[in-house]
Structures are given as structure tokens and as C-alpha cells.
C-alpha positions in Angstrom: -10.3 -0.9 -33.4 -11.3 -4.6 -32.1 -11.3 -5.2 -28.2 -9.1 -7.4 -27.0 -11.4 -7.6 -23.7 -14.7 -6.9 -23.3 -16.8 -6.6 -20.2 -20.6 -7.8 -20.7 -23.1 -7.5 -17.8 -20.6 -8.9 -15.4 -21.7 -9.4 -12.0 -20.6 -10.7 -8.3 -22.4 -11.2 -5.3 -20.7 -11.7 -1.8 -23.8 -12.9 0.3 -21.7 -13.2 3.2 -21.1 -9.6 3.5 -24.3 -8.6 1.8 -22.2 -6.7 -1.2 -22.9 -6.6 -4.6 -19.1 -6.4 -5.8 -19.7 -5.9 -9.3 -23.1 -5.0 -11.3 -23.7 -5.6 -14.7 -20.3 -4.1 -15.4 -19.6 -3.5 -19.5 -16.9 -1.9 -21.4 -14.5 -2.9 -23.3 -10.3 -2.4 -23.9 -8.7 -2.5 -26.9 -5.0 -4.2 -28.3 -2.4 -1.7 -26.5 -4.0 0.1 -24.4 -3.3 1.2 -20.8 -6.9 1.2 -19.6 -6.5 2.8 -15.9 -9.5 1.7 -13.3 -10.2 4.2 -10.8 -13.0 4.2 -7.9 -12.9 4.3 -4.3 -11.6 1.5 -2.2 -14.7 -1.5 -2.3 -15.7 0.0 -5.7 -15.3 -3.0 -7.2 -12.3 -3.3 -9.4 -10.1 -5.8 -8.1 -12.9 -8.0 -8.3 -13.4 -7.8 -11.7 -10.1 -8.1 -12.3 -9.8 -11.2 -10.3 -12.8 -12.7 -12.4 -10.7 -12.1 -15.7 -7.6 -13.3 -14.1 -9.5 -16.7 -13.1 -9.0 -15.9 -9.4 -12.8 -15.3 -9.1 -16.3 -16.2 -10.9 -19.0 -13.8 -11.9 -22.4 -14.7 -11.0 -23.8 -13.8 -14.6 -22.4 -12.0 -18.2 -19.6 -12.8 -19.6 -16.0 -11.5 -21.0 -14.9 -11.6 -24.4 -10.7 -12.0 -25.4 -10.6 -11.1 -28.6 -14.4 -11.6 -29.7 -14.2 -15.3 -28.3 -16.0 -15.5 -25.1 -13.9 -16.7 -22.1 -14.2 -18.6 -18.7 -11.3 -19.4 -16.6 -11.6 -22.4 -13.5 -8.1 -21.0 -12.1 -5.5 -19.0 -13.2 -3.3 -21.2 -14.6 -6.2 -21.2 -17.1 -6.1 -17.1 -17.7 -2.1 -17.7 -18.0 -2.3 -20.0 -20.9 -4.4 -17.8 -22.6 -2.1 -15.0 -22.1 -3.3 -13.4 -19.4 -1.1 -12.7 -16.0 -1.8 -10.2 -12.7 0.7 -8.6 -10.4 -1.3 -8.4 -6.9 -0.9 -5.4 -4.4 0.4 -8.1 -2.3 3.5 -10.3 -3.8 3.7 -13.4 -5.0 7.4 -14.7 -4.4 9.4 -17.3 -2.5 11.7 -15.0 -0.8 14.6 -17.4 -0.5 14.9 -18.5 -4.2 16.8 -16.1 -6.3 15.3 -13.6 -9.1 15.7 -16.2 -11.8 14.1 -19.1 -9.9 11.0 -17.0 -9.0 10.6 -15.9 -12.7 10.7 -19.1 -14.1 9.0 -21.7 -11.5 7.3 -23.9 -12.9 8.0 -23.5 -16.3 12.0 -24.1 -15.7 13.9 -24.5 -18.9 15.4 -28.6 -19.2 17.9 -30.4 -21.0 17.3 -34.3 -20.8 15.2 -33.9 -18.0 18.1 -31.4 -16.5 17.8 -28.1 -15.0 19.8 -25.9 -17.3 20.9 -23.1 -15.0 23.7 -21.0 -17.7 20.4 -21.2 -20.2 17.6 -19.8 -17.6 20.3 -17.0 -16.3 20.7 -15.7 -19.5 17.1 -15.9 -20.9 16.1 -13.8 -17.6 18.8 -11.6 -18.3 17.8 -11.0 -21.9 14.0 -10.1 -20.9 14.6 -8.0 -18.2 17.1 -5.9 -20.7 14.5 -6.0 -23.6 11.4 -4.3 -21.3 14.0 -2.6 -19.4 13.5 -3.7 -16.4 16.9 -4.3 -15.0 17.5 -6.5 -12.1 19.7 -9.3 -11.3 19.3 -12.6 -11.7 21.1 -14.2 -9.2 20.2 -11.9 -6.4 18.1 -13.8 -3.5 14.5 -12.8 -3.8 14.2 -11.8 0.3 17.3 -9.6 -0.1 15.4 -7.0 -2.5 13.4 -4.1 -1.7 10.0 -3.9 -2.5 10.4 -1.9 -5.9 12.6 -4.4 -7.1 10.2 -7.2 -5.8 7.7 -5.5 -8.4 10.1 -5.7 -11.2 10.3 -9.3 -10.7 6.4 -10.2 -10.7 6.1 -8.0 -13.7 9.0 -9.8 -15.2 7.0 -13.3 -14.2 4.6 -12.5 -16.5 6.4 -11.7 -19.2 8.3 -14.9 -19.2 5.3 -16.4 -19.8 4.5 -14.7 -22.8 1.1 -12.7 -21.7 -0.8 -10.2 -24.1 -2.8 -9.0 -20.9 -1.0 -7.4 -17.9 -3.2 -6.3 -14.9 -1.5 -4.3 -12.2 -3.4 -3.8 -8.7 -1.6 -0.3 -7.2 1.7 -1.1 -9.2 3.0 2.2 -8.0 2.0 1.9 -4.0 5.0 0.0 -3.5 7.8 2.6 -5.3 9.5 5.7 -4.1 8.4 8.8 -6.3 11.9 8.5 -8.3 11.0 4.9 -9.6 7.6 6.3 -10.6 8.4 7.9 -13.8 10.7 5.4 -15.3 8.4 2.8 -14.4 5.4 4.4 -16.1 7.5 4.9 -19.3 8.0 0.7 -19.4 4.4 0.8 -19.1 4.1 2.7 -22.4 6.8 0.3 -23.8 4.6 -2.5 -23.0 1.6 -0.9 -24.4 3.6 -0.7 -27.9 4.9 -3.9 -28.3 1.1 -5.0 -27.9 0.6 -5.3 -24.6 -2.7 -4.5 -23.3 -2.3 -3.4 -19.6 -5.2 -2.8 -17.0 -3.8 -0.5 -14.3 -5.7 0.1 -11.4 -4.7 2.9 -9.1 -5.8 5.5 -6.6 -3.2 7.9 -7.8 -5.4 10.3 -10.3 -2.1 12.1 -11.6 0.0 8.6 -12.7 -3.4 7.6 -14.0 -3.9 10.9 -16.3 -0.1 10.5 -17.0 -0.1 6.6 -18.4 -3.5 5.9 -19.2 -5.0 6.5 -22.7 -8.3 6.0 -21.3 -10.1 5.8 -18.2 -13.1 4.0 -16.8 -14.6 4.9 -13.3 -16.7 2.6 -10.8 -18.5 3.4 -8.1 -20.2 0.6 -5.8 -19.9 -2.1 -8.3 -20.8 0.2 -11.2 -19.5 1.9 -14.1 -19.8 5.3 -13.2 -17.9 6.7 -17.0 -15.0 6.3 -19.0 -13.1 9.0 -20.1 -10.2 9.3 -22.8 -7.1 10.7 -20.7 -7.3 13.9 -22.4 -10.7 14.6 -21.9 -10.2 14.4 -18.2 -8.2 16.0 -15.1 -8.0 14.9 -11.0 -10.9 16.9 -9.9 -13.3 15.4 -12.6 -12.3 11.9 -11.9 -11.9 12.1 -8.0 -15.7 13.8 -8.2 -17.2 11.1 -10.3 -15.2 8.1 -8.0 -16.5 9.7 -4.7 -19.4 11.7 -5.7 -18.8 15.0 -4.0 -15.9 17.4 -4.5 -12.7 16.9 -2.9 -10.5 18.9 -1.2 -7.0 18.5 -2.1 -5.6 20.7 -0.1 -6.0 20.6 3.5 -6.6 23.4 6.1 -4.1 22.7 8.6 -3.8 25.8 11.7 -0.5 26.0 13.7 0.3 23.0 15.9 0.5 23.8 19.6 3.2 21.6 20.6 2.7 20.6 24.7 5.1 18.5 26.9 7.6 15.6 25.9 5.9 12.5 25.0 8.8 11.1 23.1 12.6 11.5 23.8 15.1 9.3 21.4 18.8 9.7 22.2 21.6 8.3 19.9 19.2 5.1 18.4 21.2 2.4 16.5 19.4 -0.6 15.3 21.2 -3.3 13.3 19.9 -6.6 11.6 20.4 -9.9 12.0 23.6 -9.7 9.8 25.2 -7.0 12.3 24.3 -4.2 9.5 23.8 -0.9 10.9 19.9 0.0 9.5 19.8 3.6 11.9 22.8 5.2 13.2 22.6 7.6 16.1 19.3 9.5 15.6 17.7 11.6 18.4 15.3 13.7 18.0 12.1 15.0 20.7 8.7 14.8 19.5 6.1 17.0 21.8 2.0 16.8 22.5 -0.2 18.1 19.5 2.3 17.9 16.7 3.6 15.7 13.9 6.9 15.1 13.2 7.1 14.0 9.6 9.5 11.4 8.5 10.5 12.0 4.6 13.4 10.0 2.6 13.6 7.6 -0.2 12.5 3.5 0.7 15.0 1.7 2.1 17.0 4.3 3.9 16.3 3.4 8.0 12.7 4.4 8.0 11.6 0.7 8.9 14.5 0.6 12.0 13.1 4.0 13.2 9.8 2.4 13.5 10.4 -1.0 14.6 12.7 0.2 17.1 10.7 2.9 18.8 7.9 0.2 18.6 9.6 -2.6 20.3 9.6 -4.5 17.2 13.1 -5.2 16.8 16.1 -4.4 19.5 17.9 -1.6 19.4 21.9 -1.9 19.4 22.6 1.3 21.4 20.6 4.5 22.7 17.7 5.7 24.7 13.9 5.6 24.2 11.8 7.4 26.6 7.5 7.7 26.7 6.8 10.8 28.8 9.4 10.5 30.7 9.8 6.6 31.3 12.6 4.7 30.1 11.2 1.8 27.9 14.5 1.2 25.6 14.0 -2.5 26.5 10.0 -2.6 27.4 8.0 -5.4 24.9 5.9 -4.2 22.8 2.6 -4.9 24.9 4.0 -2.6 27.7 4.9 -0.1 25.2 1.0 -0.3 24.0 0.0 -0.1 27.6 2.0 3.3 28.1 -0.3 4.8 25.1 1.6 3.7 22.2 -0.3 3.0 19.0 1.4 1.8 15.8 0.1 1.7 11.6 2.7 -0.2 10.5 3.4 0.0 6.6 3.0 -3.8 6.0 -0.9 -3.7 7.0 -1.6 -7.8 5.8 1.0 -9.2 7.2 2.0 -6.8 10.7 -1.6 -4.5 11.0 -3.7 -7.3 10.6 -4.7 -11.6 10.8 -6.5 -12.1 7.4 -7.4 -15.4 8.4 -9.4 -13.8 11.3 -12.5 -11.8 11.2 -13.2 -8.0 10.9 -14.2 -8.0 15.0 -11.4 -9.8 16.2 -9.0 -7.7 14.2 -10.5 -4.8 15.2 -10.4 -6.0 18.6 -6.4 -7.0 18.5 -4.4 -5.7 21.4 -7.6 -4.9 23.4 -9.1 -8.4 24.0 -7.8 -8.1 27.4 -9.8 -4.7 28.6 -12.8 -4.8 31.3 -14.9 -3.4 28.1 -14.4 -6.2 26.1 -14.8 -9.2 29.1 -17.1 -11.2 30.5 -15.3 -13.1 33.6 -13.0 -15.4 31.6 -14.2 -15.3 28.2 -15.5 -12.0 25.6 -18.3 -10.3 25.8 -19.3 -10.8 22.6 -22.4 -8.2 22.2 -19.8 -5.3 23.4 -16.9 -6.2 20.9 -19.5 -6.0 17.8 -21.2 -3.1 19.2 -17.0 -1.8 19.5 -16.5 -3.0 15.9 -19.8 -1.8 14.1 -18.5 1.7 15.5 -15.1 1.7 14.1 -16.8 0.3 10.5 -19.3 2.9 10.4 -17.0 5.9 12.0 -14.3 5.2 9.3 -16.8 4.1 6.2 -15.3 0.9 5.6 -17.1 -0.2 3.0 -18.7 -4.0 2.9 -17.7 -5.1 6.3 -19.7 -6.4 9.1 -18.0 -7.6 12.4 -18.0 -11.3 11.8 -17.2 -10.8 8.1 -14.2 -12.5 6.6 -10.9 -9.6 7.3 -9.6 -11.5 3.7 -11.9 -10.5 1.6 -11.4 -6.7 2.2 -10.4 -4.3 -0.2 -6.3 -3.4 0.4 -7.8 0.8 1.3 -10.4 -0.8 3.7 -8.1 -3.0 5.4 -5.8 0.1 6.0 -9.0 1.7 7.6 -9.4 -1.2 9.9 -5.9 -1.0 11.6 -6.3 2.8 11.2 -9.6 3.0 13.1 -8.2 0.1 15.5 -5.2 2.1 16.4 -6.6 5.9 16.9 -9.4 4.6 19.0 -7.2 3.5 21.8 -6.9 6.8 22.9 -2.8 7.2 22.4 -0.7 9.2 23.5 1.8 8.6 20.9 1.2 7.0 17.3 3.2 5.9 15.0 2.2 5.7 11.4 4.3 4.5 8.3 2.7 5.0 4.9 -0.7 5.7 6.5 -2.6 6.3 3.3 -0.7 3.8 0.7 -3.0 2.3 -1.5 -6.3 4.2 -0.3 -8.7 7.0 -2.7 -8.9 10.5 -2.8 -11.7 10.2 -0.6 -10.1 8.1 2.0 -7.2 10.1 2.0 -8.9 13.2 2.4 -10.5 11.7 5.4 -7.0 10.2 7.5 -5.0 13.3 6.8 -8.0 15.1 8.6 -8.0 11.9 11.1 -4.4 12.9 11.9 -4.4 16.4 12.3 -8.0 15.8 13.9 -5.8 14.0 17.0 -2.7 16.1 16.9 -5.1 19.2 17.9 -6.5 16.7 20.9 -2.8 16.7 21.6 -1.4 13.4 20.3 2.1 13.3 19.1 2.1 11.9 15.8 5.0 10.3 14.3 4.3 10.3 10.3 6.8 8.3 8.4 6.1 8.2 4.7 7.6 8.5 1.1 4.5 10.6 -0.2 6.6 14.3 -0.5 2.9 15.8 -0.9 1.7 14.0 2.4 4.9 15.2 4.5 4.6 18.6 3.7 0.8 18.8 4.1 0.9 16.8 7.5 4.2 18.5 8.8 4.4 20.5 11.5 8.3 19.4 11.7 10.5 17.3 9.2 13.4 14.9 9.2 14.5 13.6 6.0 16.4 9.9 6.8 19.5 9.0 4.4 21.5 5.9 4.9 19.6 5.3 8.6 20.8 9.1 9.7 18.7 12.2 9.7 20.3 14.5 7.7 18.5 17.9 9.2 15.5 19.2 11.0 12.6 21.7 8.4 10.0 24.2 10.0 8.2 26.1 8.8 8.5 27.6 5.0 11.7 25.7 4.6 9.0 22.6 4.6 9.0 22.6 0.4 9.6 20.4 -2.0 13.2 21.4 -2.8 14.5 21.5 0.6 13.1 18.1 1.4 14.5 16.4 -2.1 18.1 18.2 -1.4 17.9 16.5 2.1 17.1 13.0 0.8 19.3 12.9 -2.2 21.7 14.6 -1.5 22.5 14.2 2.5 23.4 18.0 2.5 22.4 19.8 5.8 20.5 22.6 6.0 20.3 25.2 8.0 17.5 27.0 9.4 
């Protein structure tokens, strides 16, 4: 069969970070395929996909659409010749509704008139023939994240692409919204869609892809037809090394109270209860893991024990200390260290460099000082240590933070975080978005400092991750825990009966 893209010698060279993003990259796609592209975070994919999307330029080769070679100054460009990319990180003017988003700047007129009835109905009519419900009206800033997804995807269709390239489409869904949304995938891919889907998720790739082409430090390393294929081939060829995908985890030793949480409410802005009466105790040298679908308080739980956002009623105590209404900088200064889920926009300042985000939080410490200004040589020296100790790939202190891959920038706040020497810390969806490799190496991270006697808070919707992590779980549902697991009762089923159900169970 034809290609309908096809990869020649394509190559890009960041000289400010000294990384050769892609080299001489060739292979080619054909009309309807789902064409997963796996490799380890810095590997090189999103910039190639950027380059076909318009977003970036290749140094030298070229890419054919359809046998016609192609060059795009801007994406606008790539759109027109059907074309369109859903980024890792959204797109979307949160306070126009679904149907503006969708159809900004190509809004449908009648003598130079917004037709509203006409647009609501179009976007109603595409979203029911990809089935991808969602509704039109509905503020974009209102919806959660899965929904948020729907609507880039939905973007691009609107504007008739042929090409779809999805950067970690599934990072941002709970595992039920997984499934259905791979089968619209395959929907796509027969109504002549040709999809690009890049993910670190080796099973959804084997599940959606037809075939499979790895990279490894800007190269092709293979591709693979899906059948030919399983997890532990592609993870060794993306890393280089067997992986271990299960973990050795030995029997926490729980110490003293570090954290004590008595009857937290938090509400929003609106008065709307997000977390309703939870307490629980989290000791020294265990994690508590925090399971339940998106959406259902985990955010509250976190950004109230953090100091991000007040509480409405209840008691938060750090060994001991009252800090229910402490700021978030004393909270830090007590030995409280926080991954937030939202790692571009809370974790880190893209617009700053690799140093000073790595440095965040800690600017103030003797270590870091020179009288009244930074001792610069000591916070390089500080950040060339976290880079190297957690193998993020293509940085260098005074490197732009921007131009990191998503997995790498997760590293950063990671290594950032754990090197303060908590007490406590905090981590929501620690490993969204990163490889097998880089998971492999925070789950050992985590368990790593639990043994040194950290209490680790672990909220994430990975089911796999909880129960590997676990030495304790609470399933949220509608912002209330719904029971306490040890043990063997730490399984799939008990933890999926817990967070759909809202049953209690007991031990």
C-alpha cells in the first residue's frame, strides 16, 4: 500500500543543549494506520512530530504526504493540508464553551453574522458521528481533563484532517475511558484516518497500534507490526536493557506520626464541597496510596494538605504541629515536599531555566547564597547533580526548562522535591507520561525514601502503581474515602469495588 507519510533522513539539532533530537530518521506510515511511537522520554519523537505538524524545522531530509514532498512555515500550514496535533498539554480557552473552542477561527457566518443554532448543531453532529460525546454548550474550564481531550480531538476533526497525531492521548484519562477511547481510535483509522500515537504505555500501544516504530536517542531503533511484538520486546529495544516490571518491594516499617488529618473539608470557590470529612494518619517509612477515579477529591486532598487551597473545616497536623492554616512556604519549611499532577503549569516556570527550577523553593538556603545574591557555581554544581542522579536526558543547568521532554520535566520536579530531604511528600500522578525505564526508576525512588523513613503520600489513578507502591490504600469517591486496604486485600477487585461502587469493606 502507498504511504501517506514518509520519513526521509530527517534530522534536528538543538545546539543549545548540545542534543541531536532526531537523526536521519526514515520510515514511512500508510492511509489508516495507527502507527504507535514508542522510546524513552528525550528519544526524539515529539520532535519529529512537531516537524510534520509545522511546529518545528528539520535541519536536513525531508517528508513526503502522499508521495509529494512537504514543508510547513507554521501550523496553520500542516492544517490546510490536513494535518492537526493534540499536545500533551491543551490547547483551549477555558472560558469559551465546547462549541467556540472547536470552531475558532473558522466560525460558521451568515452575512458576515455569527450563526450560533448552525455551529451548535454542526458540533453536535461530529461529536455523535466519531462518538465522541460531549456538550456543546458546556464552558470549556468547567470540564475535566478527559473531556478536555475529547474536545481537541474534536478540533481537528472540524477541520477536516486526514492526519491525527496524539502526544500521551491516554496520560490524561482514568483507566475506564481508556478502552472506549482506543476503540474511536480504530474508528478513525477506518474512515481513513491515519493517526500517529505516541505513548509510553506499551500495553494500549500493542492493543491500538497496527504497527510500531521504536527510537532511541534520536534514532530508529525498529519497527514492529503489533503482532509480531509484546511489552518486554519493545520496553528492551526503547531502553536497551531488560526491565523489571515488577518491583521487589519488603515490608514497610511504619515509625512515628508524621501526618495526622482529622475531619478535612475543602470547598471551591462556588461553595461546592470537593472533600468531605476525611481523616486518616500516615506514619514514618510507609506509603499511603490514594486510588479512585479523576475527579473524585483527589486534587482537594492534595491542595489542602499542601496549603494550596483553604480548607473549610478540620485539622492538619506535621509531626505533631498544627499547620491547618500555615502558607505553603512554612509548610515546606516543616519538611513538606509536593509533585503536583499539573507539572508545567504548578511543578515548574517553563519560561525559566533548568537551574533555577531546580533550584525553586531553595533559593533562599546558606548553600545556595552568596551575601545578597546566588552563588551561582554552587546552584549549577546542585543542578548538574539532580540532572545526572535522575538521567534527565538533554539538560544542562542554564538550558531552556521549555524545551524538555513532558517525562524529563517530571524528573526535574521529582529530583527537585526528593532532594530536600522531606519528611513528608506528597506525590500526585508521579509517573504520568514517563517510560518503562523512568518508571521503573521513581517507583524504586519512592520505596528507596520510604525505607529511609519518609512518609509518602501517593495519589494516583494508575491501579497497577497503587498496588505495587502500597503499603496502605484509600480509595476516594465523591471527595470521601470509602475504606482503608492492607495487605492481600490490596487487589485489583477490592480497589475497583471501592471506587465504583462506594461499598465498604471490611478487613
Amino acid at each position: 500500500m502507498d504511504a501517506m507519510v514518509e520519513f526521509r533522513d530527517v534530522s534536528r539539532y538543538y545546539p543549545s543543549t548540545a542534543v541531536q533530537a532526531n537523526d536521519h530518521v526514515s520510515f514511512s506510515v500508510t492511509r489508516g494506520e495507527v502507527h504507535a511511537i514508542c522510546g524513552e522520554n528525550g528519544a526524539g519523537k515529539s520532535t519529529l512530530m512537531n516537524i510534520l505538524f509545522g511546529l518545528e524545522k528539520p535541519d536536513s531530509g525531508e517528508i513526503l504526504i502522499e508521495g509529494k514532498p512537504m514543508s510547513f512555515r507554521y501550523p496553520s500550514d500542516a492544517i490546510e493540508r490536513g494535518i492537526g496535533m493534540v499536545h500533551q498539554h491543551f490547547n483551549i480557552v477555558n472560558s469559551f464553551t465546547v462549541t467556540k473552542n472547536i470552531l475558532l477561527g473558522i466560525e460558521k457566518t451568515r452575512w458576515g453574522f455569527l450563526y450560533r443554532r448552525e455551529e451548535t448543531a454542526f458540533v453536535k453532529d461530529l461529536s455523535e458521528k466519531y462518538n465522541l460525546p460531549i456538550d456543546p454548550s458546556a464552558v470549556a474550564g468547567s470540564l475535566p481533563v478527559g473531556l478536555l481531550q475529547r474536545l481537541e480531538i474534536l478540533k481537528m476533526l472540524a477541520r477536516k484532517i486526514r492526519i491525527l497525531i496524539l502526544d500521551e492521548p491516554t496520560a490524561v484519562l482514568t483507566p475506564q475511558e481508556v478502552k472506549p477511547f482506543l476503540q474511536t481510535l480504530k474508528g478513525l483509522a477506518k474512515n481513513d484516518v491515519t493517526i500517529f500515537f505516541i505513548s509510553h504505555k506499551l500495553h494500549e500501544v500493542l492493543e491500538v497500534a497496527d504497527r510500531i516504530t521504536v527510537m532511541k536517542r534520536g534514532k530508529v531503533e525498529a519497527t514492529r507490526k503489533a503482532p509480531d511484538t509484546n511489552t518486554r520486546d519493545l520496553a528492551e529495544m526503547m531502553v536497551g536493557r531488560e526491565i523489571v516490571f515488577r518491583i521487589n518491594k519488603t515490608a514497610a516499617r511504619p515509625g512515628e506520626p508524621v501526618l495526622e488529618v482529622e475531619g478535612l473539608s475543602v470547598k471551591n470557590k462556588l461553595g461546592v464541597k470537593l472533600l468531605n470529612n476525611v481523616s486518616f494518619t500516615l506514619r514514618a517509612g510507609e506509603i499511603l496510596g490514594v486510588a479512585g477515579v479523576s475527579g473524585n477529591g483527589q486534587e482537594a486532598l492534595v491542595s489542602g494538605i499542601t496549603g494550596l487551597l483553604p480548607i473549610s473545616g478540620g485539622k492538619i497536623r506535621l509531626r505533631g504541629k498544627d499547620i491547618t492554616n500555615f502558607d505553603v512556604r512554612s509548610r515546606r519549611r516543616l519538611g513538606l515536599a509536593h509533585v503536583p499532577e499539573d507539572r508545567l503549569h504548578m511543578g515548574l516556570n517553563p519560561a525559566a531555566t533548568i537551574m533555577e527550577n531546580i533550584l525553586l523553593g531553595r533559593q533562599r538556603h546558606l548553600q545556595f547564597r552568596r551575601r545578597f545574591t546566588l552563588n551561582v557555581p554552587a546552584c549549577n554544581a546542585w543542578a548538574k547533580k539532580i540532572i545526572a542522579d535522575y538521567s534527565v536526558y538533554g539538560a544542562v543547568p542554564n538550558g531552556p526548562t521549555a524545551k524538555l521532554s513532558g517525562g524529563n520535566m517530571q524528573k526535574i520536579v521529582l529530583g527537585r522535591e526528593v532532594s530536600s530531604a522531606p519528611i513528608l511528600l506528597v506525590v500526585n500522578q508521579p509517573t504520568r507520561g514517563l517510560d518503562v525505564g523512568s518508571i521503573e526508576f521513581v517507583h524504586q525512588t519512592l520505596l528507596d525514601h520510604r525505607d529511609r523513613g519518609v512518609a509518602i503520600l501517593l495519589v494516583s489513578v494508575e491501579m497497577e502503581e497503587i498496588m505495587a507502591l502500597s503499603d496502605r490504600v484509600e480509595v476516594l469517591l465523591g471527595g470521601t474515602f470509602q475504606g482503608e486496604l492492607t495487605g492481600e486485600d490490596i487487589n485489583e477487585k477490592s480497589i475497583g469495588l471501592l471506587m465504583t461502587r462506594g461499598q465498604h469493606h471490611d478487613a
